[in-house]
KEVONU-346201 format. One record per residue (C-alpha): y, z, x. Coordinates in nm, 2 decimals. Layout:
<atoms>
@v = Y w = Z u = X
...
</atoms>
This chain:
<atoms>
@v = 13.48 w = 6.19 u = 8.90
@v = 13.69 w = 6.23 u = 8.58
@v = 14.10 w = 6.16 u = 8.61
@v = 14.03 w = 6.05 u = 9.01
@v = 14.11 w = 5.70 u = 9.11
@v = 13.80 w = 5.53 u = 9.24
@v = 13.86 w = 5.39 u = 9.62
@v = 13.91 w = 5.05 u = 9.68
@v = 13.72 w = 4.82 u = 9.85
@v = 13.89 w = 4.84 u = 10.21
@v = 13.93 w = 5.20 u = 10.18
@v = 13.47 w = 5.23 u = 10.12
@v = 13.46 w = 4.97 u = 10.41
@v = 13.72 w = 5.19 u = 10.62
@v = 13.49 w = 5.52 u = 10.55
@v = 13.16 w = 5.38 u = 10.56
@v = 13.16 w = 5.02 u = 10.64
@v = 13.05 w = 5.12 u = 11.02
@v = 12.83 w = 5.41 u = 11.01
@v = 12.50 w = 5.47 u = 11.13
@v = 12.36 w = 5.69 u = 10.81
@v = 12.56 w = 5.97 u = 10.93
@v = 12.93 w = 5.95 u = 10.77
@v = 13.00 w = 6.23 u = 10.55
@v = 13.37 w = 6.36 u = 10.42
@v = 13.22 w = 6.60 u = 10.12
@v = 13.20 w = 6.89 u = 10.37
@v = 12.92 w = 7.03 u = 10.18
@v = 12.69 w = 6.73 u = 10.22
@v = 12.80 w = 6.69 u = 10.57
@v = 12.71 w = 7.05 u = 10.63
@v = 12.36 w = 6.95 u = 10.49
@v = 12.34 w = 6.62 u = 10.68
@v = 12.43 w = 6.79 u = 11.04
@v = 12.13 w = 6.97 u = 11.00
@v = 11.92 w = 6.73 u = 10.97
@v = 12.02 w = 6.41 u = 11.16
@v = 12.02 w = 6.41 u = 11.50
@v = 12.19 w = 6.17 u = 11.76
@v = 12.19 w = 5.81 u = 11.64
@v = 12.18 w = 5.90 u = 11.26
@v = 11.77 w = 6.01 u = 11.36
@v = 11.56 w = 6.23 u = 11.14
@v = 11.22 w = 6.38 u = 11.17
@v = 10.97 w = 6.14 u = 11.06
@v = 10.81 w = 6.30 u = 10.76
@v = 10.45 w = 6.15 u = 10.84
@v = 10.41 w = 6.25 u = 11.18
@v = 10.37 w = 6.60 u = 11.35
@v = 10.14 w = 6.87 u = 11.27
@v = 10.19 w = 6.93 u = 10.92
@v = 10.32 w = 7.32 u = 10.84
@v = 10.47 w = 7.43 u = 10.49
@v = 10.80 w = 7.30 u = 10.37
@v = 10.76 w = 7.13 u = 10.72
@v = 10.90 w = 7.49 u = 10.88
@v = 10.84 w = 7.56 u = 11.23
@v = 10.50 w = 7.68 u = 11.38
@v = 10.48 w = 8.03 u = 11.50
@v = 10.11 w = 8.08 u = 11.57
@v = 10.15 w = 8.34 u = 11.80
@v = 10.31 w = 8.55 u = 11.47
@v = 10.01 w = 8.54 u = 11.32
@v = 9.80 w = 8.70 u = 11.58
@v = 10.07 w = 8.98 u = 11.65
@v = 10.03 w = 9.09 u = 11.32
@v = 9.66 w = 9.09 u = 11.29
@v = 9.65 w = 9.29 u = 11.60
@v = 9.84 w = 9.51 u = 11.44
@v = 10.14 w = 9.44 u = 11.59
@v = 10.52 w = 9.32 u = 11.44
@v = 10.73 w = 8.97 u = 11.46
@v = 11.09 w = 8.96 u = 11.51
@v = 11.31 w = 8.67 u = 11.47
@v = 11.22 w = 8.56 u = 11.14
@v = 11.38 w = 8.65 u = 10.78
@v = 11.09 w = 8.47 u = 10.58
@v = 10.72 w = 8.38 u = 10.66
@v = 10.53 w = 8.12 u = 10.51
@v = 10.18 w = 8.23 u = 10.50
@v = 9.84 w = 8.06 u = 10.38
@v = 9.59 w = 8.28 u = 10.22
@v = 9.28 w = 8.02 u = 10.15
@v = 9.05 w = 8.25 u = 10.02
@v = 8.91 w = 8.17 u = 9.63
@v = 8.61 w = 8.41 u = 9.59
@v = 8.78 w = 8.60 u = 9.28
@v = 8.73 w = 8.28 u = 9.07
@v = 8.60 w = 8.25 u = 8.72
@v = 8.57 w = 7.89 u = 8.66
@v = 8.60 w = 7.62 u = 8.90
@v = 8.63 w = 7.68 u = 9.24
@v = 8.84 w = 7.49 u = 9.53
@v = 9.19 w = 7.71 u = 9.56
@v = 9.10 w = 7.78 u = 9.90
@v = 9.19 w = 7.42 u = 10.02
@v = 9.55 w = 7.51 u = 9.83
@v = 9.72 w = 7.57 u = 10.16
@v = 9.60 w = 7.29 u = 10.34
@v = 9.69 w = 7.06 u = 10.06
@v = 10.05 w = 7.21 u = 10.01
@v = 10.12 w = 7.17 u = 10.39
@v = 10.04 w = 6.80 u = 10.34
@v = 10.32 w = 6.76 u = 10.14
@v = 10.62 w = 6.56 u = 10.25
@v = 11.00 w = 6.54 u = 10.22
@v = 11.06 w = 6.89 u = 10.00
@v = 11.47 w = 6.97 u = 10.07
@v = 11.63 w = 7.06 u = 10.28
@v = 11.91 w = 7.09 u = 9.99
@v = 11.89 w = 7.25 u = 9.65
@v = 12.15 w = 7.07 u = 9.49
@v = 12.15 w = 7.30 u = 9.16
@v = 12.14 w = 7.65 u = 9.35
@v = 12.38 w = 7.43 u = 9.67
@v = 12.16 w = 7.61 u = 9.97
@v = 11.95 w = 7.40 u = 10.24
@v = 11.76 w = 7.76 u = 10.27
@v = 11.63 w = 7.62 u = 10.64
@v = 11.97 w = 7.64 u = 10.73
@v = 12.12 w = 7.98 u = 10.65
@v = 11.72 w = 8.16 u = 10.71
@v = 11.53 w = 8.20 u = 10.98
@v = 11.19 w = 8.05 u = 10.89
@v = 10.83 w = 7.99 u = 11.02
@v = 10.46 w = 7.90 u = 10.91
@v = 10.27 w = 8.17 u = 11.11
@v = 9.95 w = 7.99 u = 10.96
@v = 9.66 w = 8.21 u = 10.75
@v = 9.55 w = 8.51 u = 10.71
@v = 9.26 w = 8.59 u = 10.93
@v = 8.98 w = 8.73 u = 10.71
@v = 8.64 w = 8.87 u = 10.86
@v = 8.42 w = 8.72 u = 10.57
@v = 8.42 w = 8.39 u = 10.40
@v = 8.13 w = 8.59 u = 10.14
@v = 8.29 w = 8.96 u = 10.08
@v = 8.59 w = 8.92 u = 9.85
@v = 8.63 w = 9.27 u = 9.90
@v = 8.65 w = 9.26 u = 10.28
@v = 8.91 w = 8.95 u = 10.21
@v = 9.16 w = 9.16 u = 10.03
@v = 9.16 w = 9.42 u = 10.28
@v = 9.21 w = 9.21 u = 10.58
@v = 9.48 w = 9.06 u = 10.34
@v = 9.64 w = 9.38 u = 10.26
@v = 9.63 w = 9.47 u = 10.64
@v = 9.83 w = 9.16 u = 10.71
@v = 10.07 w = 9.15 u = 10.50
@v = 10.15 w = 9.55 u = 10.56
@v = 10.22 w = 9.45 u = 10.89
@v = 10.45 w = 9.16 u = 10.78
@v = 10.63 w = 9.34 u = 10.56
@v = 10.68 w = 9.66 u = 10.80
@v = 10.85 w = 9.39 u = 11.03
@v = 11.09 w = 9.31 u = 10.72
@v = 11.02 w = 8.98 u = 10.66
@v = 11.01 w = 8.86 u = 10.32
@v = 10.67 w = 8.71 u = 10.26
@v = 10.62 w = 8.38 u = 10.11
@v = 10.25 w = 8.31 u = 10.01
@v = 10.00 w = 8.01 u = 9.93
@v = 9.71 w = 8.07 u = 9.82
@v = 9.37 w = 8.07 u = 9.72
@v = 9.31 w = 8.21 u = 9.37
@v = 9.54 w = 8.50 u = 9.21
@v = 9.33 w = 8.80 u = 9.28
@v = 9.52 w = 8.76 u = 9.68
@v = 9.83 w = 8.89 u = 9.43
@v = 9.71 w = 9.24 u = 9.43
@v = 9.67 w = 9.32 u = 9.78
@v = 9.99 w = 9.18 u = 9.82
@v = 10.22 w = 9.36 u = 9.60
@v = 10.06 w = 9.64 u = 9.75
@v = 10.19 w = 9.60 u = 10.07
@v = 10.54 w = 9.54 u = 9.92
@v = 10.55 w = 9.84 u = 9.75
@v = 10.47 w = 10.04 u = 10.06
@v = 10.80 w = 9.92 u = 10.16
@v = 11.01 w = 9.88 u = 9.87
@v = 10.87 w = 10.14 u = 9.57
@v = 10.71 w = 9.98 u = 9.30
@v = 10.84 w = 9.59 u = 9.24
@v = 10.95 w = 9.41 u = 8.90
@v = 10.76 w = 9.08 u = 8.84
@v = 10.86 w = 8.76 u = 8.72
@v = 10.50 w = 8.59 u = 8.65
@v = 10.47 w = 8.23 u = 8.56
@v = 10.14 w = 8.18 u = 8.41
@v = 9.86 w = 8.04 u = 8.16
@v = 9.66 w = 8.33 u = 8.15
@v = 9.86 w = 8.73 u = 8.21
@v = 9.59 w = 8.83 u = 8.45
@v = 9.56 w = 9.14 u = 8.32
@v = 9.23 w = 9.21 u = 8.21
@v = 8.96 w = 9.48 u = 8.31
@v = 8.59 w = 9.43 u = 8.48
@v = 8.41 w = 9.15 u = 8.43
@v = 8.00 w = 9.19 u = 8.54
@v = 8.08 w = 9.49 u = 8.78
@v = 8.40 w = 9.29 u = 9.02
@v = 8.72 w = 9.43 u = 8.91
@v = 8.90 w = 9.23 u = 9.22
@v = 8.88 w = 8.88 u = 9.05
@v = 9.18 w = 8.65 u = 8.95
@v = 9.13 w = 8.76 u = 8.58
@v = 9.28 w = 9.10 u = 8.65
@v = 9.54 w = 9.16 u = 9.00
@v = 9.84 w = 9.27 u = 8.78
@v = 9.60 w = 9.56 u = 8.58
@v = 9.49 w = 9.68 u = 8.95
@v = 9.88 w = 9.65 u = 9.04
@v = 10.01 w = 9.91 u = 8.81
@v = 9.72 w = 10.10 u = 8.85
@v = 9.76 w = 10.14 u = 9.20
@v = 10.16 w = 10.21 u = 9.10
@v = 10.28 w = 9.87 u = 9.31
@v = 10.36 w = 9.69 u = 9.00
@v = 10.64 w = 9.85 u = 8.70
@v = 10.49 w = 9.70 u = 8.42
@v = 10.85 w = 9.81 u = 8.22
@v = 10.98 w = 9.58 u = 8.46
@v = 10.77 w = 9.26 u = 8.47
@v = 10.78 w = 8.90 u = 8.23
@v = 10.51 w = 8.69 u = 8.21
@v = 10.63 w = 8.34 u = 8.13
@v = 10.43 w = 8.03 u = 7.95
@v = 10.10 w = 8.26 u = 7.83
@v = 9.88 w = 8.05 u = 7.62
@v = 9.52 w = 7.95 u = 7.57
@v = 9.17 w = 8.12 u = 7.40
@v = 9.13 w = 8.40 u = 7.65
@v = 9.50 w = 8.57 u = 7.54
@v = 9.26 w = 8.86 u = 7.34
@v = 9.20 w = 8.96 u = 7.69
@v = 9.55 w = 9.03 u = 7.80
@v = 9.55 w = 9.39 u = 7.58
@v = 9.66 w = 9.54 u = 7.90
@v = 9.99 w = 9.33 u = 7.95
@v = 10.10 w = 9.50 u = 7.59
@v = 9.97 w = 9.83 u = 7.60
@v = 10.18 w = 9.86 u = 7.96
@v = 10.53 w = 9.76 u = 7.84
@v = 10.53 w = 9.42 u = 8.03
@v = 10.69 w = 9.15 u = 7.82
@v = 10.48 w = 8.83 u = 7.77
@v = 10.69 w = 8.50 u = 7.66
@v = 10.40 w = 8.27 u = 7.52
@v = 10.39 w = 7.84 u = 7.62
@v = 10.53 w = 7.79 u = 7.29
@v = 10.78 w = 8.03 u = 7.31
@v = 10.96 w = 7.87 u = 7.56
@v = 11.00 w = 7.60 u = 7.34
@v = 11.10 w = 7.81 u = 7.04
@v = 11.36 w = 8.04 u = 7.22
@v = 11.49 w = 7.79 u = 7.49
@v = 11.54 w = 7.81 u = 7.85
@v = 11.84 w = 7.97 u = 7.86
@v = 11.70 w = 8.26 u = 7.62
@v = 11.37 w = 8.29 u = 7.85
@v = 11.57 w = 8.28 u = 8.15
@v = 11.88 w = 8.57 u = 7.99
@v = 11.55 w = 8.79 u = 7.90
@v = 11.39 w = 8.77 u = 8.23
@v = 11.67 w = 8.88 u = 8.44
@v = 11.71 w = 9.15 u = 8.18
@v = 11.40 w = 9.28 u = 8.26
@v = 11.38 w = 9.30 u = 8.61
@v = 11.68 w = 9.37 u = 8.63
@v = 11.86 w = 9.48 u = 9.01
@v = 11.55 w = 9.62 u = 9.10
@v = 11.31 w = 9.48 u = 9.40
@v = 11.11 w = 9.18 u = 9.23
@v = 10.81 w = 9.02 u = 9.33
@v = 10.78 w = 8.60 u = 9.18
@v = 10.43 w = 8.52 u = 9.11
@v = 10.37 w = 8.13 u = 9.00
@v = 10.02 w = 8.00 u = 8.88
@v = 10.02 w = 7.62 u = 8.89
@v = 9.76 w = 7.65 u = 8.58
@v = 10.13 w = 7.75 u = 8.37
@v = 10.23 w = 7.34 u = 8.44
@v = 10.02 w = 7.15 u = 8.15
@v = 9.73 w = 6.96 u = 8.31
@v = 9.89 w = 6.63 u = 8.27
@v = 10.14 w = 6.77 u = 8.53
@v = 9.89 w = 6.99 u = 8.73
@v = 9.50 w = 6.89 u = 8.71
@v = 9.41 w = 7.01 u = 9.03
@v = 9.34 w = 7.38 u = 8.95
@v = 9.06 w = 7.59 u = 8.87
@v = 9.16 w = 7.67 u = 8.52
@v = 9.34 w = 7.43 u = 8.34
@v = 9.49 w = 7.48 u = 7.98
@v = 9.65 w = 7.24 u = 7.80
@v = 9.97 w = 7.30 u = 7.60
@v = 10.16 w = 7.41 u = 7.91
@v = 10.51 w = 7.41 u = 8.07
@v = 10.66 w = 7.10 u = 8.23
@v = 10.77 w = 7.07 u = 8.64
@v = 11.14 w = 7.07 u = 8.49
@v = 11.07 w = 7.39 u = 8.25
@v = 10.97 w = 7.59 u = 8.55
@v = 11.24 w = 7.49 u = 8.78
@v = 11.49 w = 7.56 u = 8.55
@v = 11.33 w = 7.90 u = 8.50
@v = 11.31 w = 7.96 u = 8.87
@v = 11.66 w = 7.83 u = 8.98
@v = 11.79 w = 8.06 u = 8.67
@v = 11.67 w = 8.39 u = 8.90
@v = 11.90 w = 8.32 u = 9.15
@v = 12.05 w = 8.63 u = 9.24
@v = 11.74 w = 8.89 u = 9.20
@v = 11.65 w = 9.13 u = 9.47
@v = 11.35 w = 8.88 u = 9.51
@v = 11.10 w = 9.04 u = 9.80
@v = 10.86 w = 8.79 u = 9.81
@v = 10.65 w = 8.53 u = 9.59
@v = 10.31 w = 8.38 u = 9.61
@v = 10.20 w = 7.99 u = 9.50
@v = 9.81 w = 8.03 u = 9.36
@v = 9.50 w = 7.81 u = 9.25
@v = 9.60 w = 7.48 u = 9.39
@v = 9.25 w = 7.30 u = 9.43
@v = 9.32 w = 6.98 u = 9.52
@v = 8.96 w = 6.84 u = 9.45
@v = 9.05 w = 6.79 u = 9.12
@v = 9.37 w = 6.63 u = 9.17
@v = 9.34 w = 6.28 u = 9.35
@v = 9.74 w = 6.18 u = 9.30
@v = 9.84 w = 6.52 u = 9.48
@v = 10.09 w = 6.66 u = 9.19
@v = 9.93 w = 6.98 u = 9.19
@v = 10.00 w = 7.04 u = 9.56
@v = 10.33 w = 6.83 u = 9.52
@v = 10.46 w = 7.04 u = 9.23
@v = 10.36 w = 7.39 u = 9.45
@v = 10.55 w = 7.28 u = 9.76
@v = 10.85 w = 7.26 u = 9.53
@v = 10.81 w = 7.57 u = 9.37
@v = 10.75 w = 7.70 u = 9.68
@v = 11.07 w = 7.55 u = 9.80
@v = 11.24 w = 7.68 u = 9.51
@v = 11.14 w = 8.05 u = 9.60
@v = 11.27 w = 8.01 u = 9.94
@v = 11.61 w = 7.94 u = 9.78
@v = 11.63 w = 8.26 u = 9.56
@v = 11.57 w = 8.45 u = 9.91
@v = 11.88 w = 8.28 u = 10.06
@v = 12.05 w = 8.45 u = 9.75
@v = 11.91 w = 8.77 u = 9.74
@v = 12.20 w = 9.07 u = 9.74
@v = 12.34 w = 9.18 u = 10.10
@v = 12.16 w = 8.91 u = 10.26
</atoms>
């Protein structure tokens, strides 16, 4: 560090010279570190074990209270797979999304720009997938998704989801909203996903966030949608029409990060806010593996830095959509969606009166 006078050489071997991978004197790395290393400077090894979101602990048993009906207790957040992609336009495959995020190694434990290991201050579990009746009826998958997530949220547990394509976004913000009144949205996205019926299914990934405010679970006044772009933006009438504010690809650019970020906390302001991220928003040379590519897109580091720049919303849950690993053989897609999923978990250490 500037103006500090760099140790010597007996004072690094004095400090260091003898540990085991386990000397710390920055207390807040060594609160990090006691976390995670255990006796004999041990860790976890990230290739063994059954593999579970952001590596969190298993809670199977969660999962079946709530589709029973029933409520958990003991947990702040819950990581929940939703691998259902019958909403679809163009190329299928985002129900593998959760399997190939829980694949994913070494994401954390510390945020070094937002300073949280969020495993260490909130409780946290995988409590697996949603159970749905029908691998056919996308209709009979949003209600068993809505029925699950109302009971996760009745339990007050802040719901962190992977899915599947971005139609699973509606049934959730519904069940929110039957907690918390209609929520704010921050939407990171190619495509605004607000557009009306297409061949008689108005429950497709086209068109959750129309459906939302519809159904009054969404304020449009009260929602950004960040990195828009592509041929299909005459469809997104709706976003306009509502009062949301859409922030094109090459407005990001344009304005800046710090300008995109200032405008989005403006408009959701203190209110209870929902994060919504589409891995179609990277560009395709980041993100291939996803049903709708588009090229022209936002970089990893664009949409961290947007992300990280929420930190203090009254954030009530977020989903990760249309991972399809198929298309992907490096595993950046599912590698990039683990850390925003990470990143989401952060903002919910920081959310106000936790």
């Amino acid at each position: 560090m500037a103006g500090k006078t760099p140790p010597t050489l007996e004072e690094l071997r004095k400090l260091y010279g003898n540990d085991n991978g386990t000397a710390f004197h920055d207390p807040r790395l060594k609160a990090v570190a006691d976390g995670q290393f255990g006796a004999g400077g041990r860790r976890a090894w990230p290739f063994a074990g059954v593999s579970t979101l952001l590596d969190a602990p298993y809670r199977a048993e969660a999962a079946q209270a709530l589709a029973e009906g029933g409520r958990i207790q003991g947990l702040d957040v819950a990581l929940v797979g939703v691998p259902m992609d019958l909403g679809v336009t163009n190329r299928a495959g985002a129900r593998r999304g959760p399997k190939a995020v829980r694949e994913i190694e070494r994401i954390g434990p510390w945020n070094r720009v937002m300073d949280v290991a969020p495993m260490q201050v909130l409780k946290v579990a995988d409590i697996g997938d949603v159970p749905m009746r029908s691998r056919y009826d996308l209709t009979s998958c949003h209600e068993d998704i809505g029925a699950f997530f109302s009971a996760l949220c009745a339990s007050g547990v802040a719901p962190l989801a992977v899915g599947g394509d971005h139609s699973v976004s509606r049934p959730i913000l519904k069940a929110l909203a039957a907690v918390h009144g209609p929520l704010g949205m921050v939407h990171i996205d190619a495509h605004a996903d607000t557009s009306g019926v297409y061949e008689g299914a108005k429950f497709h990934h086209g068109g959750p966030f129309r459906q939302a405010v519809l159904e009054g679970s969404l304020d449009p006044v009260r929602t950004v949608q960040i990195g828009i772009r592509g041929g299909g933006d005459y469809l997104w009438e709706f976003s306009y029409a509502s009062g949301m504010t859409v922030i094109h690809a090459e407005e990001v650019a344009e304005r800046g990060l710090p300008a995109v970020i200032a405008t989005a906390l403006e408009v959701v302001g203190a209110g209870p806010t929902y994060l919504s991220f589409d891995v179609d928003s990277l560009d395709p040379a980041f993100a291939p593996g996803t049903g709708t590519p588009e090229v022209g897109g936002l970089t990893p580091r664009e949409v961290l830095a947007l992300i990280r720049g929420l930190k203090g919303i009254d954030l009530k849950g977020a989903d990760v959509v249309e991972v399809a690993p198929s298309y992907d053989p490096t595993s950046n897609t599912a590698q990039a969606a683990a850390q925003v999923l990470f990143e989401a978990l952060c903002l919910i250490a920081f959310v106000p009166g936790r």
